[in-house]
C-alpha positions as CSV (number, residue, x, y, z in Angstrom):
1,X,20.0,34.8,19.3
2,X,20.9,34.2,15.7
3,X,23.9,35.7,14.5
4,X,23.6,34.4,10.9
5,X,26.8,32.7,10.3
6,X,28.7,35.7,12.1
7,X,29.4,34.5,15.7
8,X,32.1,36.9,16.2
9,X,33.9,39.6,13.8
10,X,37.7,39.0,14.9
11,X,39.8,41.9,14.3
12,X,43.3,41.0,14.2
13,X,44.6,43.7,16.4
14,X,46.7,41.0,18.4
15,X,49.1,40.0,15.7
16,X,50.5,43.7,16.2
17,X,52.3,43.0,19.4
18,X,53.9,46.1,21.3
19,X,57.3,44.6,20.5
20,X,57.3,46.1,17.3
21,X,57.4,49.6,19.6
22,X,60.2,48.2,22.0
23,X,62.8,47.6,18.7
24,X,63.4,46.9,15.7
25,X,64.6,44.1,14.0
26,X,68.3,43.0,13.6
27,X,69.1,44.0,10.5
28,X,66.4,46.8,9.9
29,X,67.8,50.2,9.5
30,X,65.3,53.2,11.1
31,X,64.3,53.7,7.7
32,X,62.7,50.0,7.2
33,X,61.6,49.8,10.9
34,X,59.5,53.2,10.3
35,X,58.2,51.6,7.0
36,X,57.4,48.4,8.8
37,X,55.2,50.3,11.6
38,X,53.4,52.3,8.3
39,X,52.4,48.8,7.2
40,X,50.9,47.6,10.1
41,X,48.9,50.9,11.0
42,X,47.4,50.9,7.6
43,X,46.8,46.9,7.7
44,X,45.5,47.7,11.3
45,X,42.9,50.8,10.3
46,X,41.9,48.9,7.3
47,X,40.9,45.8,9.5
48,X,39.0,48.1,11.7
49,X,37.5,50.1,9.0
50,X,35.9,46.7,7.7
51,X,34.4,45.5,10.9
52,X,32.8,48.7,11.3
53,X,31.2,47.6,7.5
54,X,31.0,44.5,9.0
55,X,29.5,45.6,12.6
56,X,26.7,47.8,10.8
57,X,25.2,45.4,8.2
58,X,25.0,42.7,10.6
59,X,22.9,45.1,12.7
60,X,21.0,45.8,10.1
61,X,20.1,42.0,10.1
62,X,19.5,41.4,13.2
63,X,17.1,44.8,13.4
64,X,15.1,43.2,10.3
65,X,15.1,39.8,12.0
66,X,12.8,41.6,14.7
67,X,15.6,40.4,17.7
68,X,15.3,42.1,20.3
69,X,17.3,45.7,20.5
70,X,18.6,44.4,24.0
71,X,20.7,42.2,22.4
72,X,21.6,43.5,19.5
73,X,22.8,46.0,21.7
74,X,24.6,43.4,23.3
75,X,26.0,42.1,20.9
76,X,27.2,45.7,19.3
77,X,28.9,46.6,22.4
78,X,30.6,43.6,22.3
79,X,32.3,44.1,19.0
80,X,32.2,48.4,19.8
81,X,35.0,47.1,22.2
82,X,37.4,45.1,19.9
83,X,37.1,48.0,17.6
84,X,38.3,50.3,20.3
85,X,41.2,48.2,21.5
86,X,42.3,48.1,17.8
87,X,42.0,52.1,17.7
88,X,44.2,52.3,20.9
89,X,46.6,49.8,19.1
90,X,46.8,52.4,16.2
91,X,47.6,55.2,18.5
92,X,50.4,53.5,20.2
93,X,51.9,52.4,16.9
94,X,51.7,56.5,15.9
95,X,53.7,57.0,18.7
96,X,55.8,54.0,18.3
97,X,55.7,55.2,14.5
98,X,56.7,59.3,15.7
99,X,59.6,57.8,17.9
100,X,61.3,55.9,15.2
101,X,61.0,58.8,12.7
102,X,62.6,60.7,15.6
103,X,65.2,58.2,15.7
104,X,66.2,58.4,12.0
105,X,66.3,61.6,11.7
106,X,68.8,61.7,14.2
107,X,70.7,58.9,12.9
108,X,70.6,60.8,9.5
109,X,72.1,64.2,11.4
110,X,74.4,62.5,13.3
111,X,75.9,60.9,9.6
112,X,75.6,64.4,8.4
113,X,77.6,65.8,10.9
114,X,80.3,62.9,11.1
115,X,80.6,63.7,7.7
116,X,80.9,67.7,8.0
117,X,83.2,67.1,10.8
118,X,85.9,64.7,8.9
119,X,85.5,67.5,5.7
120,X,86.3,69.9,8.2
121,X,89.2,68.2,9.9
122,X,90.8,67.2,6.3
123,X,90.6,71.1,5.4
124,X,93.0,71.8,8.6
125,X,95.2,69.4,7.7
126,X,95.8,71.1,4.0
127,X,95.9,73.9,5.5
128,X,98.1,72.8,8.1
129,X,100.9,71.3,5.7
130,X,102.0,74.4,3.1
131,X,102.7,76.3,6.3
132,X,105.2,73.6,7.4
133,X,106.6,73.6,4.3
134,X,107.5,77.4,4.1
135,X,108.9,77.4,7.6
């Protein structure tokens, strides 16, 4: 079977390891970790996106080459599957991508309300003081 210089299209799905899901870096704040998982879904979709090019021109040689469909077949399957693990690595950074999103937000609220809440407690004390003055 000649594969015509293309033994193999890699798709670099590993080097976006789950541990990005599990937490973030020290240092990151939820708005860089969410920004960091964007990155690597595009970089991931665009990877994919190009061995799909990649998959279909091949087979395009190989059909014009007269090799058998059998193998081409083959040989499609094979990279149909690294395509597909990198689509389920997409969908578990979306989540992983939804969860930190989740995560700031609330972080943002929670500031918003420790904020509300110290406003609100520096209001009772004003209020508080001329009515220990006039007694």
């Amino acid at each position: 079977m000649n594969n015509y210089g293309y033994s193999n299209i890699h798709i670099v799905y590993e080097t976006y390891p789950a541990s990005i899901c599990e937490g973030k870096n020290q240092g990151d704040n939820p708005k860089q970790h969410c920004n960091k998982i964007e990155r690597r879904i595009k970089a991931l979709k665009d990877s994919s996106g190009e061995a799909d090019l990649l998959k279909r021109a091949i087979e395009r040689i190989k059909i014009a080459a007269k090799e058998s469909i059998k193998e081409v077949k083959q040989w499609n399957d094979q990279i149909e599957e690294k395509i597909t693990r990198a689509d389920d690595n997409i969908l578990r950074l979306k989540e992983c991508f939804e969860k930190a999103k989740r995560e700031e937000n609330q972080k943002i609220r929670k500031e918003e309300l420790d904020y509300e809440r110290k406003l609100f407690e520096m209001c009772l004390k004003f209020q508080t003081r001329p009515r220990e003055v006039n007694l």
